[in-house]
N, C-alpha and C positions, 0 to 999 in steps of 0.2 A: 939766245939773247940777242935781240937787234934794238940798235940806237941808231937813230936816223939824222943826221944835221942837216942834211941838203936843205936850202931854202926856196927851192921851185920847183913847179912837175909834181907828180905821182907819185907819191912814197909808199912802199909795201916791207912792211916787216916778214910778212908770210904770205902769199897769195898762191889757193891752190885752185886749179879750172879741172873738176873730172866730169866727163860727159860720156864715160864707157856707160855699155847697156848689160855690161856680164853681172850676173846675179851673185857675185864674189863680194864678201864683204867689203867696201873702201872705207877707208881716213884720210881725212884733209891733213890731219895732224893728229898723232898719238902718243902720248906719254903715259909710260908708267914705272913709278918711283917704290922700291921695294927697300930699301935702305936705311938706314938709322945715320943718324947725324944734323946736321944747320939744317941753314935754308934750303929749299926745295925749290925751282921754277921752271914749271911745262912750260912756260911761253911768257917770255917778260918784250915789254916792248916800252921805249922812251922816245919818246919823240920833242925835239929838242929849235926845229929849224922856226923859222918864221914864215915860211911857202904861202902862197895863194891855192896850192894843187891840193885836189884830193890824197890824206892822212889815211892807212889802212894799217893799224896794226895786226889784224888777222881780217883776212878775204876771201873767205871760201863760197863756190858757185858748184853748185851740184845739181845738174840735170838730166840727168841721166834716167831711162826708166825702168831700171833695177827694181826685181822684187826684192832685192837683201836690205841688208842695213848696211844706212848711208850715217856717214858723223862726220859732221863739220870739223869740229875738235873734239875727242872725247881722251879724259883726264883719269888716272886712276892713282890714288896717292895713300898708299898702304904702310908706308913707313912708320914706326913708331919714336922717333925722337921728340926733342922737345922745341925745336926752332920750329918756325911759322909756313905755313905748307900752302901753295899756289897754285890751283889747275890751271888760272888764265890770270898772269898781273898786268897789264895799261897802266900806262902815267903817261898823260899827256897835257904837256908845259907848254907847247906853240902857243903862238897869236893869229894861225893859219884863220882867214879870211873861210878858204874853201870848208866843206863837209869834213866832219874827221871821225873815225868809227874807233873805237877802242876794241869790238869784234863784232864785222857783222857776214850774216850766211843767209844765202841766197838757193832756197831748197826745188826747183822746178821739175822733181822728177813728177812721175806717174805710177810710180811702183805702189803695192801694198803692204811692203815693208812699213817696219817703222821709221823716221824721218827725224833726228835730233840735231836742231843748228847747234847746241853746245849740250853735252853732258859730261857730267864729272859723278864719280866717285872715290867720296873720302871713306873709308874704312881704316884707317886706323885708328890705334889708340891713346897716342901721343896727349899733353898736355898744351900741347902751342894750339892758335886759333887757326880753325878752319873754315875754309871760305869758299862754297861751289863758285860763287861769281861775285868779285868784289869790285867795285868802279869808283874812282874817287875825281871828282870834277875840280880842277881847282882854277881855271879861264876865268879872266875877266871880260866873256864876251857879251852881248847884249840877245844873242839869239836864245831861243828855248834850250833848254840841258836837262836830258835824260841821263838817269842811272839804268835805267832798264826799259826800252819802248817793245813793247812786242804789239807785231798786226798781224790779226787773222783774218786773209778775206777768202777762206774758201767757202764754196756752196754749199757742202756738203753735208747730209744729215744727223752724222755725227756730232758727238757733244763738244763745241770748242772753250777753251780756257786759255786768259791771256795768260795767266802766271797758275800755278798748284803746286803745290809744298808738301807734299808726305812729311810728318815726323811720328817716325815708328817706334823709337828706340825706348829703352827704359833709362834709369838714371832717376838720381833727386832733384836734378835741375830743372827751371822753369823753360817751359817749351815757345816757341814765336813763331805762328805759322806765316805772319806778317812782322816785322817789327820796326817803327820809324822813332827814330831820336832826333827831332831838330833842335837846331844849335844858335841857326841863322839870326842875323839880327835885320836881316828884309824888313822894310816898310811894306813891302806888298803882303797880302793873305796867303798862310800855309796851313795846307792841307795834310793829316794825318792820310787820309784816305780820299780820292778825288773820285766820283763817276759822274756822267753825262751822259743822258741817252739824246739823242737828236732827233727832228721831227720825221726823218730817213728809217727810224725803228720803228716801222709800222706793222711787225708782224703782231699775231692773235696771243704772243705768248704774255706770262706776266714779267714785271719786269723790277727785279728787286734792285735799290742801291747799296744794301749792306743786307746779309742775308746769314743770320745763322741758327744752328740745329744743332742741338747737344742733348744724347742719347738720356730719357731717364736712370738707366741702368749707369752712367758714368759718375762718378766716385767726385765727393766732393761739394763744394757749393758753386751752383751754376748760374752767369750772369749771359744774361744772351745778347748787353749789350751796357758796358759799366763806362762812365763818365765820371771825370771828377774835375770840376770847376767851380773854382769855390770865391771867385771876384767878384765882390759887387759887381750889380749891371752885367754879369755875364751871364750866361746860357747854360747848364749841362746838354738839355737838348732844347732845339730849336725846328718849328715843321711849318712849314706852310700847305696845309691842310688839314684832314680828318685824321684824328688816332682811335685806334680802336683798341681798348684793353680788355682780354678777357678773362682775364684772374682779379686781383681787390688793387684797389690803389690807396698806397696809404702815406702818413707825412709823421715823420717824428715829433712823436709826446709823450717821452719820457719822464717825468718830475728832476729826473738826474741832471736832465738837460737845460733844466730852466729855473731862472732865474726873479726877482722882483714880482713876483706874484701875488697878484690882489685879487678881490671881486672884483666884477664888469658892475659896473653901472646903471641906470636901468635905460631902457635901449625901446622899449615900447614908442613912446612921443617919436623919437628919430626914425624906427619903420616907416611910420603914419605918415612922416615929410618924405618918405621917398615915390618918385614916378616910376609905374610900369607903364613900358609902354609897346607897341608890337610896331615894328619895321622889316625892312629888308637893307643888306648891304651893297650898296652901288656897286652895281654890275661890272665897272672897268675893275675895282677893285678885289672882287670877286672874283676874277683871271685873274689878278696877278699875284694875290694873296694865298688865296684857295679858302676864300670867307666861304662860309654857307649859302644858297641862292633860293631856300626857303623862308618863307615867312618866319620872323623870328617875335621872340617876347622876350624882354629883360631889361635892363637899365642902359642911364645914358650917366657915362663913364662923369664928364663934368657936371651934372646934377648930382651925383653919388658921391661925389669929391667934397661936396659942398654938407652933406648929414655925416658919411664913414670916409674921412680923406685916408686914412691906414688901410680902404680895401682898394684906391688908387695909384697905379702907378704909370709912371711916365715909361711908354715903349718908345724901340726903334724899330717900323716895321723895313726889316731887309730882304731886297728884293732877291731873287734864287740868280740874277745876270748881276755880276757886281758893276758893271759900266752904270749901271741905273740909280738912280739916287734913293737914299732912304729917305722914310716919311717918318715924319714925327708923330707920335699919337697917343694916346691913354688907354690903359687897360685894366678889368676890373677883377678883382678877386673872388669871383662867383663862390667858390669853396670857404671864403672866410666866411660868408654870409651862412654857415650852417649853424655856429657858435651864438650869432647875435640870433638868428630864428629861435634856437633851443632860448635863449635868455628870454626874450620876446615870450615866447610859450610857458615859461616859467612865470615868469611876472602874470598873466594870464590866467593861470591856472589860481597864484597865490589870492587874486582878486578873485578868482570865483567861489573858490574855499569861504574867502570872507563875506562874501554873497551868502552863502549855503551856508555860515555860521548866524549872520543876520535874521535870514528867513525863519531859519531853526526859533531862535531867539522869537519873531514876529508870531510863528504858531503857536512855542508855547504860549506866549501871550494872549492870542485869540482864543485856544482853548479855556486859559482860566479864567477869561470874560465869559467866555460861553458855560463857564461851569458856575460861576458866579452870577450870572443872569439866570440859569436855569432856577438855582437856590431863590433867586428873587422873585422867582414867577410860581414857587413851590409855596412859598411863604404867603405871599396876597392871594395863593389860590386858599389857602387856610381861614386866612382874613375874613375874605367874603363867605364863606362857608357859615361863619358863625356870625 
């Protein structure tokens, strides 16, 4: 356990430099707790002063180019009690100006060992919570604040991962292979999950922002990607560009669900006042949107406003850089328009029935003139006969 008060210079709660080349397993730091009882702690560190200096509560540099295994800290907490169990605890209280790392490991060997700045394992079976790596920010500083920054810059052909999460175990509990709870009451935007590729990721590969895969053979009902926003004016999802579905897309219409239900109206005359018209979408807005840059055909959002205002609604187009301003604009409800076509086609259909009953109507008629004139040209052919 280190607490640090000094308020200037270089503070180290742990700081280990191995730079042997022996293929001998090393640890910066090793614990492991076999025991029953409280609290447990491989490595607590408080940091308390107010310093300008570089904050280090664990500083491991490993360079060495050992083919063994090298560990920064590696944790193993086997105990089965019921108090709360800690491979690596940080709390850091300063107002230090300087960098301050809560654990950070600096891996330069060369070997083709395996290479782990922090690993832990919990194996026991205790009821208290466990936590491979727990970080708790609580500074009132103005700089960026990570709970977990990892950077990969090797070259190498191998598959890299900033973070991956195995959970293998059984249990009735629900699993989190990611899981974020914000609390924060920030005016600024929060992010459940953040990516950015920059215009530096120019390789051939594809490039997913959210990407997932669930085996058909897995047990259960599978959502490959479930949202629940249910605020006026808000979003479940939001894209700027193409979506491509290739299963059914469909919208609740239930009768359970609804309510005040009447006939539609008739809706034929309102078709007739609407303009189709073929355009294209302005090309600045087209990059920044990800509108279509094909000739298009459909309505103009404030004419359609003006026959169906229910298939109009007022957007916020938002830009993908939030420093940019959003644009105000209207957008139309293409899919309501399938309901008023059927009604349209209906009304349609009811008037040509009565066409087709008319007509009916009009032949007989022509027939029993024609059978009545025949009878009359039957009779005067008689006439003149005699």
């Amino acid at each position: 356990m280190n607490r640090l008060t000094a308020t200037a210079g270089t503070l180290y709660g742990v700081y280990n430099d191995i730079n042997a080349t022996s293929t001998n397993i090393r640890y910066g730091v090793y614990n492991d707790f076999d025991g029953d009882g409280g609290t447990r702690t491989g490595v607590y560190n408080g940091f308390t002063g107010g310093g300008t200096g570089s904050q280090n509560g664990v500083l491991n540099t490993l360079t060495g180019s050992s083919s063994g295994t090298q560990t920064g800290i590696r944790n193993v907490v086997a105990n089965t009690g019921l108090g709360d169990r800690y491979g690596v605890y940080t709390s850091m209280i300063g107002a230090s100006n300087g960098e301050t790392w809560g654990a950070r490991n600096t891996l330069g060997g060369s070997g083709s060992g395996i290479h782990y700045g922090v690993h832990n394992e919990l194996t026991g079976s205790g009821s208290g919570h466990r936590h491979g790596v727990y970080n708790e920010i609580r500074g009132s500083g103005d700089g960026m604040q990570y709970g977990t920054r990892n950077l990969v810059a090797n070259t190498g052909s191998g598959y890299r991962y900033g973070t991956v999460n195995e959970l293998v175990g059984g249990g009735g509990g629900n699993a989190y292979g990611v899981a974020c709870d914000m609390d924060s009451s920030t005016d600024g935007s929060m992010y459940g999950t953040w990516s950015a590729y920059s215009s530096s990721a120019s390789g051939a590969g594809n490039k997913y922002g959210c990407y997932a895969n669930i085996s058909n053979l897995a047990g259960g009902t599978q959502y490959g990607m479930y949202a629940n926003v249910a605020k006026a004016g808000s979003y479940a999802g939001y894209f700027l560009g193409a979506v491509y579905v290739s299963g059914t897309f469909t919208n609740p219409s239930d009768v359970n669900l609804k309510e005040n239900i009447t006939s539609t109206s008739s809706v034929t005359d309102k078709l007739m006042a609407l303009e189709v018209k073929d355009y294209n979408f302005k090309s600045a807005m087209s990059d920044e949107y990800g509108f279509p840059r094909e000739r298009q055909t459909g309505f103009i959002a404030q004419q359609m406003e003006t026959v169906f205002p229910n298939l109009v609604k007022d957007e916020i187009l938002q830009p993908a850089e939030e420093e940019k301003a959003a644009t105000p604009s209207k957008g139309v409800n293409y899919i309501g328009m399938v309901p008023i076509l059927t009604k349209a086609l209906q009304e349609q259909n009811t008037e040509m029935q009565k066409v087709k009953a008319e007509n009916e109507t009009l032949k007989q008629q022509v027939q029993s003139y024609e059978q009545r004139l025949q009878r009359l040209e039957q009779a005067m052919g008689l006439v003149a006969k005699e």
